[in-house]
N, C-alpha and C positions, 0 to 999 in steps of 0.2 A: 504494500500500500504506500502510493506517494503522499506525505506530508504537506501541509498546507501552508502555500507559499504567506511568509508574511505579510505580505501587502493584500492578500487576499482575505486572509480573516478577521485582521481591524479594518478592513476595507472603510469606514467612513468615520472613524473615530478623531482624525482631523480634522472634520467637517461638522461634526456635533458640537467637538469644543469651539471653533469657529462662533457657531450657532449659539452655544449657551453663553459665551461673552459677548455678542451680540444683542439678544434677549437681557443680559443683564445693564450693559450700556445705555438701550431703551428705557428701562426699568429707572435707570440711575437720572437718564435725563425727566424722564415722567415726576419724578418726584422732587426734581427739582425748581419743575415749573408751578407745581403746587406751595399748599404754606402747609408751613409748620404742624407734625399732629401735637394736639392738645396732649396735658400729660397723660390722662389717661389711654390714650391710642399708643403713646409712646411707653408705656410701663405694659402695657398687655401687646406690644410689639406689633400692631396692626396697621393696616391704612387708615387715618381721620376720614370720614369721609365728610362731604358739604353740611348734611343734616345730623352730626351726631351730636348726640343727647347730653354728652360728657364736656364736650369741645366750652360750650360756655361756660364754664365751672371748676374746669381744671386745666386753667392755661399751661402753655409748652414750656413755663421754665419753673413754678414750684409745685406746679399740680401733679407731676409724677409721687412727687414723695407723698402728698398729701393724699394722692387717690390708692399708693398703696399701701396702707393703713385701711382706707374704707373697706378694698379688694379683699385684704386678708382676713377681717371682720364679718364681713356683711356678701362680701361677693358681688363682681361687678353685674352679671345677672339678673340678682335682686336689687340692686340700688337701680337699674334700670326701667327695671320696672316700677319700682318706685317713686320715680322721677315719671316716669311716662300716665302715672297716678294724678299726678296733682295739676296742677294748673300753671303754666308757663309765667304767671306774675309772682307763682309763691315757692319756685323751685329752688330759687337761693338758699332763702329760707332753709328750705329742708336740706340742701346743700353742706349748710356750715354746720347745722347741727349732726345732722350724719356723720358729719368731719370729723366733730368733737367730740360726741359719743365713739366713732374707732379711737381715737387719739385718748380718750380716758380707759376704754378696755384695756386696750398694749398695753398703759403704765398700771392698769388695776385690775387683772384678767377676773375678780372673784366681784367686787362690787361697783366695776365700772365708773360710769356719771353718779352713781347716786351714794359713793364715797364724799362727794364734793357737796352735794345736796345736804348729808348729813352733819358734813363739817361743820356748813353754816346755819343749820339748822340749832345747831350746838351752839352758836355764840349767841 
């Protein structure tokens, strides 16, 4: 049996990698004609797109830290729908408090927000 000529069994594999830095060039210049994703797109590694939900609320330079806090708490899933809950005037709102409620679990995983509630409850 003759063995098969090198150039015949990667026969196109020149040509794919051609292709897939190709494909990623396009990619690279696509996103660069767009803006910035919000931090949440950017902490869950995704495309922003025009209409997303997160994009008002968790700008591209501190919203990453602050959306992954809500993410590891609450899940970006459920805060989604959460938000697609309420009313587009009072989404802040639920916004900063969602925020602060993950941001008091991390530091109090047993009594959260209502550590702080009690504190001043006490004075």
């Amino acid at each position: 049996m003759a063995e098969p000529q090198r150039g015949d069994a990667g026969g196109g594999s020149g040509t794919r990698r051609r292709g897939a830095a190709a494909k990623r060039a396009m990619a690279a210049a696509a996103a660069a004609a767009t803006s910035p994703p919000c931090g949440a797109c950017k902490f869950l590694r995704r495309k922003c797109i025009s209409g997303c939900i997160f994009a008002p609320h968790f700008g591209s330079d501190q919203g990453a830290a602050r959306f992954a806090a809500v993410h590891k708490v609450f899940g970006a899933s459920n805060v989604s729908k959460l938000l697609l809950h309420i009313p587009v005037n009072r989404r802040h709102e639920a916004v900063v408090t969602v925020s602060y409620e993950a941001q008091a679990r991390l530091s109090d995983p047993v009594y959260g927000c209502v550590s702080t509630i009690l504190a001043l409850q006490q004075q």
